[in-house]
C-alpha positions in Angstrom: 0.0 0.0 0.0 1.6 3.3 -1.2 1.5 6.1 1.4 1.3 9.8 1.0 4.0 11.6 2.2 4.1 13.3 5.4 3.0 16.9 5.3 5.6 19.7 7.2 2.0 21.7 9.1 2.6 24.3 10.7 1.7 27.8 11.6 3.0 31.1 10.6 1.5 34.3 11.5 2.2 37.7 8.8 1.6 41.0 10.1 1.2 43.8 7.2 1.6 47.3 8.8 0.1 48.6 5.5 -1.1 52.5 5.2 -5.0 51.9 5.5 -4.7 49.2 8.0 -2.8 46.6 10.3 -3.2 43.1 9.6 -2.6 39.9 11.5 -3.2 36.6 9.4 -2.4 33.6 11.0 -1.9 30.7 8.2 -1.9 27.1 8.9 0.6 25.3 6.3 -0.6 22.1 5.5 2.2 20.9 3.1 1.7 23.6 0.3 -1.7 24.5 1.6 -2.3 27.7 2.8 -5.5 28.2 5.2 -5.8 31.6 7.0 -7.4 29.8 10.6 -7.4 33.8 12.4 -7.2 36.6 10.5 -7.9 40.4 12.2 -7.6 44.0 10.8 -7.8 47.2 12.3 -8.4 50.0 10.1 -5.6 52.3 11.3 -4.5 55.0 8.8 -1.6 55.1 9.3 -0.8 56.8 5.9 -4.1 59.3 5.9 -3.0 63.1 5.5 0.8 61.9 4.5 0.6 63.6 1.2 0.0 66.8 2.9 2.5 66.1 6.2 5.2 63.8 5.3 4.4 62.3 8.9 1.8 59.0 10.1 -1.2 60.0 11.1 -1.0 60.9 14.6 -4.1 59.1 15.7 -3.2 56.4 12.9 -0.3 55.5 15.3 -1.8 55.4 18.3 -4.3 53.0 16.6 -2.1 50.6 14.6 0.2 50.6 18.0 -2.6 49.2 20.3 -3.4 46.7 17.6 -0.1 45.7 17.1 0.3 44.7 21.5 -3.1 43.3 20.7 -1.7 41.2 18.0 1.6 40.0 20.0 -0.7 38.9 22.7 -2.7 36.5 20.5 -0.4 35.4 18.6 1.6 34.9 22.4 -1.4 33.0 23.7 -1.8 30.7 20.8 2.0 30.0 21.4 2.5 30.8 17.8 6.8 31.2 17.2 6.8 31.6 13.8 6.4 35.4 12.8 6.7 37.9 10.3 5.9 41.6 10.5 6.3 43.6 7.3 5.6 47.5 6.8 4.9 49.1 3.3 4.7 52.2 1.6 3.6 55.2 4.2 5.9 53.6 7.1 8.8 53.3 4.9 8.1 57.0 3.1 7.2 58.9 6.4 9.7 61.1 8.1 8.7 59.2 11.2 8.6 55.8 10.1 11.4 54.5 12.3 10.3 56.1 15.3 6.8 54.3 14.6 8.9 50.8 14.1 11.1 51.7 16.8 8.1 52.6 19.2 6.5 49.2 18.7 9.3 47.1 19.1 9.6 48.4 23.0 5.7 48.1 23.2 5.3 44.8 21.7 8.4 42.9 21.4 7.2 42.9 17.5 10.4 43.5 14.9 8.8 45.5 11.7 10.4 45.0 8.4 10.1 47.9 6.6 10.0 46.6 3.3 11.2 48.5 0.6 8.9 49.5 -3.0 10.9 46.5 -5.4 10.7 44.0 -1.9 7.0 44.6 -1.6 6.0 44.3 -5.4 8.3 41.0 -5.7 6.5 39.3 -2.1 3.1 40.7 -3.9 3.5 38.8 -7.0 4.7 35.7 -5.0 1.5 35.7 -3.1 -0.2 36.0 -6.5 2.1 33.0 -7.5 1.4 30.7 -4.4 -2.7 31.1 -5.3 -2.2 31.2 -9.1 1.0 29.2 -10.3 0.1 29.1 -13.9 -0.4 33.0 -14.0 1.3 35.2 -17.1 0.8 38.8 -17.1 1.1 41.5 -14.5 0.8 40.9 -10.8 -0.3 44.5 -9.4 -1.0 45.3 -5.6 -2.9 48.7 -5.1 -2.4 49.3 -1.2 -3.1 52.7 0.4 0.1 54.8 -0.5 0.8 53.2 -3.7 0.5 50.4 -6.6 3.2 47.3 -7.2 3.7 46.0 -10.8 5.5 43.4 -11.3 5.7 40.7 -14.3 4.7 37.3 -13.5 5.7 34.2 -16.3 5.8 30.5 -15.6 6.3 30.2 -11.7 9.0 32.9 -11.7 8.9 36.8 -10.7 10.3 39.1 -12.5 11.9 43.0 -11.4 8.7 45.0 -10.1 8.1 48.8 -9.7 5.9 50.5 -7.3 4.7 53.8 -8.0 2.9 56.3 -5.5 -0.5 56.0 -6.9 -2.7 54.4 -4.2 -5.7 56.5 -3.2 -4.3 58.4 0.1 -1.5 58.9 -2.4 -3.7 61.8 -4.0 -3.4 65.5 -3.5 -5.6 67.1 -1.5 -9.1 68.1 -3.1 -7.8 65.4 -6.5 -10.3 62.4 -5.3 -13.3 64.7 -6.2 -12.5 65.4 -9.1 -12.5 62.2 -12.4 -10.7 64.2 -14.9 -8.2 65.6 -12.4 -7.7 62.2 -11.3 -7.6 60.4 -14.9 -4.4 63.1 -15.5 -2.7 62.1 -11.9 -3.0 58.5 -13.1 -2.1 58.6 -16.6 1.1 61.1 -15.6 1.9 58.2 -13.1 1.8 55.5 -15.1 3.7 57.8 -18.4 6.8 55.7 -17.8 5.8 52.1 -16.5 3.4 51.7 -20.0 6.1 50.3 -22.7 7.3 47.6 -20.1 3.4 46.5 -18.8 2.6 46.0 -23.2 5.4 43.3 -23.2 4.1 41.2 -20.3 1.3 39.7 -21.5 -3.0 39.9 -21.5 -3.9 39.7 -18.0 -3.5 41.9 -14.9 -3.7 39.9 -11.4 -5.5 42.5 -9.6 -4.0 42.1 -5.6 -5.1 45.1 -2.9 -8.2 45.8 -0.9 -9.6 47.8 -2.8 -9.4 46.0 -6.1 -11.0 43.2 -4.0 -13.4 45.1 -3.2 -14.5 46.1 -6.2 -14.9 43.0 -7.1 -17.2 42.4 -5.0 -19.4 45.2 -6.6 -18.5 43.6 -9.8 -20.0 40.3 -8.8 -22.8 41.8 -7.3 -23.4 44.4 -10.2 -22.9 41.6 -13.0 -24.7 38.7 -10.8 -21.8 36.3 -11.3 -23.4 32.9 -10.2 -20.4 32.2 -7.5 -19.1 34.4 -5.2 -16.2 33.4 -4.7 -13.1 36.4 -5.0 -9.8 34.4 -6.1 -9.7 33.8 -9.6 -12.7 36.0 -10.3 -12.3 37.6 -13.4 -13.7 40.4 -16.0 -12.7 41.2 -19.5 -11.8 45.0 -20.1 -15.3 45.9 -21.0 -16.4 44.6 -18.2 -13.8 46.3 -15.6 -14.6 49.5 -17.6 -18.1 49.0 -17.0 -17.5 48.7 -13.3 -15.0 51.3 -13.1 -18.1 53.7 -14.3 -20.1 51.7 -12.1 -18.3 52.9 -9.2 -17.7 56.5 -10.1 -21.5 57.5 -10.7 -22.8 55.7 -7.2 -22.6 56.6 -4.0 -20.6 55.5 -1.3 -23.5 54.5 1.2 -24.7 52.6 -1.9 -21.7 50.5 -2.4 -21.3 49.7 1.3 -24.2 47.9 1.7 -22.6 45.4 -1.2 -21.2 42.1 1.2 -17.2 42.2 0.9 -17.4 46.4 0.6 -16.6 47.8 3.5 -17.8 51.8 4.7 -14.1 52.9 4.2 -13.2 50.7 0.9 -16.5 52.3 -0.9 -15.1 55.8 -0.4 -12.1 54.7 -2.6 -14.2 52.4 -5.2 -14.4 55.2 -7.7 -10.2 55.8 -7.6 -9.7 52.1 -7.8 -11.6 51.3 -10.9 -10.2 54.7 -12.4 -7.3 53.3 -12.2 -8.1 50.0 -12.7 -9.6 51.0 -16.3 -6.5 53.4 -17.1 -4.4 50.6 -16.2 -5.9 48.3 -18.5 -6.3 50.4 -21.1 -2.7 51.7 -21.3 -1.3 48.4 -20.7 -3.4 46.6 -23.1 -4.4 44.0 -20.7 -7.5 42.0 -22.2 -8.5 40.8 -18.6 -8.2 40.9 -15.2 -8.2 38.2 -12.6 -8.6 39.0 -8.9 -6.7 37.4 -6.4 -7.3 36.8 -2.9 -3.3 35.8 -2.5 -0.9 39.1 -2.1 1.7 40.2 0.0 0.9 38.0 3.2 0.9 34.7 1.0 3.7 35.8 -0.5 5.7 36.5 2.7 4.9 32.8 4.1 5.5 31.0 0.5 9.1 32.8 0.6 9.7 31.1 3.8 8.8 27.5 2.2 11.8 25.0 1.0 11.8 25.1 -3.1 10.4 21.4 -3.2 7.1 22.8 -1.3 6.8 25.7 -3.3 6.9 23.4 -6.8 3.7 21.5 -5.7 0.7 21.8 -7.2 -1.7 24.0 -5.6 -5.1 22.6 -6.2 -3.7 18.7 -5.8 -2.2 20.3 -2.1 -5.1 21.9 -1.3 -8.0 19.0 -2.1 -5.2 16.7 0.0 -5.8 19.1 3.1 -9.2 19.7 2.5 -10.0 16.2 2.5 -7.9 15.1 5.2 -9.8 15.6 7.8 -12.8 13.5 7.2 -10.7 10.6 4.8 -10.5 7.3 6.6 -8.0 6.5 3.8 -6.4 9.5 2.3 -4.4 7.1 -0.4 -7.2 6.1 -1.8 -8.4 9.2 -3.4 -5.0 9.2 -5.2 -5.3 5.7 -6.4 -8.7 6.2 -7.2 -7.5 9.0 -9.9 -5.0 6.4 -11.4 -7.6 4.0 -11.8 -10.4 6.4 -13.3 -8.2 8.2 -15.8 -7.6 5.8 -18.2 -11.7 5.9 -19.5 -11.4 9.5 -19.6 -8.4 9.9 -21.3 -10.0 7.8 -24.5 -13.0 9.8 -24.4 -13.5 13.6 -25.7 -11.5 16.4 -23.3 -13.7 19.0 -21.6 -10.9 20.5 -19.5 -8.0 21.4 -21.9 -4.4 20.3 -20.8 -5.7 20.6 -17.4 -8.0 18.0 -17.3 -6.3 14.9 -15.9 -4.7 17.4 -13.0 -8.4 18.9 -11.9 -9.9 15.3 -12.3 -7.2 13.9 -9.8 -8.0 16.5 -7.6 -11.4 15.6 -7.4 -10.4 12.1 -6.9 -8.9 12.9 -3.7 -12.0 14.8 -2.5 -14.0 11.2 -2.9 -14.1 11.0 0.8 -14.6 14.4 1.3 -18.3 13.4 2.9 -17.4 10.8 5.4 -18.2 12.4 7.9 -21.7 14.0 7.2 -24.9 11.9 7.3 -26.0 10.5 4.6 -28.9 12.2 3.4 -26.2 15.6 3.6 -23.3 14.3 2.3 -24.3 15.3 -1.5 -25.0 19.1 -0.4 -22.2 19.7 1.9 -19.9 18.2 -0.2 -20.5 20.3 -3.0 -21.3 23.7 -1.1 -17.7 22.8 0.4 -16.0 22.4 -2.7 -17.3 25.6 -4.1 -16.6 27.8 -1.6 -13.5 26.4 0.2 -10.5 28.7 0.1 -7.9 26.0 -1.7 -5.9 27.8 -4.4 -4.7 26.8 -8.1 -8.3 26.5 -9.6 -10.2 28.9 -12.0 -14.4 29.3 -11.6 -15.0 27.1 -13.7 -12.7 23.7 -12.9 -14.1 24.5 -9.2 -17.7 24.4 -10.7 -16.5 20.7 -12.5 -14.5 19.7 -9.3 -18.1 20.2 -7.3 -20.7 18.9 -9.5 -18.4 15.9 -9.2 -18.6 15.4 -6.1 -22.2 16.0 -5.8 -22.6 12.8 -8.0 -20.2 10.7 -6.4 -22.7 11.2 -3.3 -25.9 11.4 -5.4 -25.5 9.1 -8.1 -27.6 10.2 -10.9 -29.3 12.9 -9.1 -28.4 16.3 -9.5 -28.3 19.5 -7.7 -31.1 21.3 -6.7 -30.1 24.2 -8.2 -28.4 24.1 -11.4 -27.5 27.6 -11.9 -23.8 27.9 -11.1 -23.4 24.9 -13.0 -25.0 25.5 -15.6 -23.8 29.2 -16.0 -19.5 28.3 -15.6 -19.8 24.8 -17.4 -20.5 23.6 -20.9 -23.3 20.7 -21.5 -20.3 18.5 -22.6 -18.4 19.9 -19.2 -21.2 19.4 -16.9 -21.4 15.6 -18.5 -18.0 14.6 -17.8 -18.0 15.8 -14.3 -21.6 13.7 -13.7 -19.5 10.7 -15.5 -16.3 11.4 -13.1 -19.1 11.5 -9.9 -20.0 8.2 -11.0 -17.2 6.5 -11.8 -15.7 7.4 -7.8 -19.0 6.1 -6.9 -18.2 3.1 -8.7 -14.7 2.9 -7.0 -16.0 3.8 -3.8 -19.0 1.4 -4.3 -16.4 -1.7 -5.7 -13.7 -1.4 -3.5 -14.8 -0.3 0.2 -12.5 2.7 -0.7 -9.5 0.7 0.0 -6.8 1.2 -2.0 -5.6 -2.4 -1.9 -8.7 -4.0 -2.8 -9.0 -1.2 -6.1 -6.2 -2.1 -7.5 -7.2 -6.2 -8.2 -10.0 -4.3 -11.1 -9.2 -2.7 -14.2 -11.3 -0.4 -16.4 -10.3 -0.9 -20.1 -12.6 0.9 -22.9 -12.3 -0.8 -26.5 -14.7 -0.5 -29.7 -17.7 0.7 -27.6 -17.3 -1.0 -24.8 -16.5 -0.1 -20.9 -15.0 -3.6 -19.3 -14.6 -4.1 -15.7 -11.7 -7.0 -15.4 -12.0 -8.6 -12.4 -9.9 -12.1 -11.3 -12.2 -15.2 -11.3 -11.6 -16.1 -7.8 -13.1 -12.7 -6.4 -16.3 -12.1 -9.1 -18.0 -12.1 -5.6 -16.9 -8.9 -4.6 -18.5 -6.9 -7.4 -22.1 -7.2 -5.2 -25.2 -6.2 -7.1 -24.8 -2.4 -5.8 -21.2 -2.8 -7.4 -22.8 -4.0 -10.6 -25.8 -1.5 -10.8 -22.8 1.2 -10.7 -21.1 -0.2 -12.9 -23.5 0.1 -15.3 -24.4 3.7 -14.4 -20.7 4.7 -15.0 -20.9 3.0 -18.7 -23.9 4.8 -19.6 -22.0 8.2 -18.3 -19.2 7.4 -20.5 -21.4 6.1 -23.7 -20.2 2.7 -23.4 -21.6 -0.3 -23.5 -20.4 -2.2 -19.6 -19.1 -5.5 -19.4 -18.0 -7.4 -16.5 -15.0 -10.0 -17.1 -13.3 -12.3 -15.6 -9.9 -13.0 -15.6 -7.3 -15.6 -14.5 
């Protein structure tokens, strides 16, 4: 019986002392999972007025300081040794930055690392990296005092700029004004715009206020799941947001769930610039992602061999752990399904066999629900858990998967996500996949062992189950009844030999 390896877990806490507000993210590392278990802000200012003063906010300080001896007592009582505290753009600009970092370090015991503009853009687009490994484009990070852009291309960073162009980055009486702003933009952005037209057709929008409007987005467009990372729009559609934003009112947008009081007010600067952004670099998309500079602090702490795993396969591993009485048989399970699918049309592009083996090792996801839940839970879990390394749409296929492999042949209440991120051919082979685990599940008594005595081989139309003559008894009529389910999935005709 093969054995997956053993997973390094363990927990790492990032503190980002950024100009709208302190952070404290504690992540639980689960191989090359990342789950945020605690995660607290408090809206501090630190950089508020800083345009005008040179100097933190006064009250900002006394605000992100109490939060920080807040933040050291947690993380103290959780017994929590691994830490990082980072601090951006106003603490690092302000004529009284060190005194700030100086001032906590005798209050708190916490050490700051004032990062610099090039440190922060490169541990941005790392974070964008550790949720999104396949990303090519532009990583950029709008945080309070300014915007990171940095080139992203197959696993690796490139050199990033940061340019003072967040919204408390604006003159004084400029955020009332759209063409004033447009100009302060557009001047910003005059010598960044030859080197953004060589990177590529997507931005990778990081920042909470790009993440908040898309939020708006989602709720303004009706996007069928709300779910932030990997959430993308086309540049029509961020223009049309952009405008969205800049024509409604603040106590409008705030009432919009993942739009904060405070992020409204700077909605209509972050789409502006958003849409210039676009626009001038000729990005044809953006993707939001929920991974930035925190993620990207903790994956820089991670050996190279944990850093080259595959996100989504790390993350179904962790999220399944938990409840699987057998965690290698999800794995083997995979092995033994993909054969029938690889002779049979692909729905999923190159990624196929990779987002069907994940779903494979979610098979036992349900263990532990009762029965008549396991179908729903499953599935509601699967969309909405926060595992990285998977677009909308392969986490639409991944759950209607596992709704099947819980609900045979009956489907989901409600259709509509499924129906409005997946294809008719996608939304087939996922039922076919739900069955076929059911069949394994069904055949097998999810044991990894016992799976690998059967064999599914597809030739001339048919779908045959080899099984060795001495052990036809353990294909049981539920078994059998599967079987045959699976076959009809797949268009094939079943057969059940036996062999030796």
């Amino acid at each position: 019986m093969s054995l997956l390896p053993r997973r390094s877990d363990r927990d790492i806490a990032v503190i980002d002392v950024g100009s709208n507000s302190v952070r404290l993210v504690l992540f639980r590392l689960e191989g090359r999972a990342l789950w945020p278990i605690f995660n607290e802000k408090v809206s501090a200012g630190l950089g508020r007025g800083m345009s005008r003063t040179g100097h933190l906010s006064e009250e900002g300080v006394e605000t992100a300081t109490r939060a920080l001896k807040r933040f050291a007592a947690l993380l103290d009582a959780r017994k929590v040794k691994e830490r990082y505290a980072v601090a951006t753009a106003a603490v690092r600009a302000a004529t009284d930055g060190q005194a700030f970092v100086d001032r906590v370090r005798e209050e708190s015991g916490i050490a700051i690392r004032v990062i610099s503009g090039e440190e922060e853009a490169r541990l941005s687009a790392l974070g964008v990296l550790a949720g999104i490994p396949d990303a090519d484009g532009v990583a950029g990070d709008l945080g309070g005092s300014s915007v990171e852009l940095t080139p992203v291309s197959g696993g690796r960073t490139a050199d990033g700029i940061s340019l003072p162009l967040g919204p408390l980055a604006l003159p004084d009486g400029l955020d009332t004004d759209r063409k004033t702003m447009k100009s302060f933009v557009d001047e910003g952005l005059d010598e960044s715009i030859a080197m953004l037209r060589e990177q590529g057709k997507t931005l990778y929008a990081v920042g909470g206020a790009w993440r908040a409007l898309a939020h708006l987005a989602m709720e303004t467009l009706d996007h069928p799941l709300r779910v932030l990372h990997q959430y993308e729009l086309n540049q029509k559609d961020a223009a049309k947001i952009a405008d969205f934003a800049a024509s409604t009112s603040s106590a409008s947008m705030s009432g919009v769930h993942g739009v904060s009081g405070k992020r409204a007010e700077q909605l209509a600067y972050a789409g502006l610039l958003l849409k210039r952004l676009m626009k001038l670099g000729k990005f044809k998309r953006v993707v939001f992602s929920a991974y930035g500079l925190r993620e990207g602090v903790v994956f820089d702490h991670l050996s190279k061999q944990v850093q080259a795993e595959d996100a989504l396969i790390a993350g179904a591993e962790a999220l399944a752990s938990p409840a699987a009485p057998a965690p290698e048989f999800g794995r083997a399970l995979g092995q033994w399904l993909e054969p029938v699918f690889t002779q049979t049309a692909e729905t999923l592009g190159d990624r196929g066999p990779l987002v069907r083996s994940a779903s494979c090792r979610l098979a036992d996801l349900g263990a532990r629900f009762h029965p008549d839940h396991k179908a729903n839970l499953s599935r509601e879990l699967v969309l909405y858990a926060p595992f990285a390394g998977v677009a909308h749409a392969e986490r639409a296929y991944i759950a209607l998967a596992i709704h099947h492999r819980y609900s045979g042949k009956k489907p989901p209440a409600d259709m509509r996500v499924f129906d409005a991120l997946l294809s008719e051919e996608q939304r087939a082979s996922a039922i076919a996949l739900g069955l076929g685990m059911r069949l394994g599940a069904a055949l097998s008594g999810r044991s990894e062992e016992l799976l690998s005595r059967f064999s599914l081989t597809v030739e001339n139309g048919t779908l045959r189950l080899e099984t060795p003559a001495r052990e036809r008894e353990l294909v049981i009529e539920r078994a059998a009844s599967r079987f045959d389910q699976f076959a009809e999935a797949v268009a094939r005709k079943p057969d059940i030999t036996e062999i030796g």
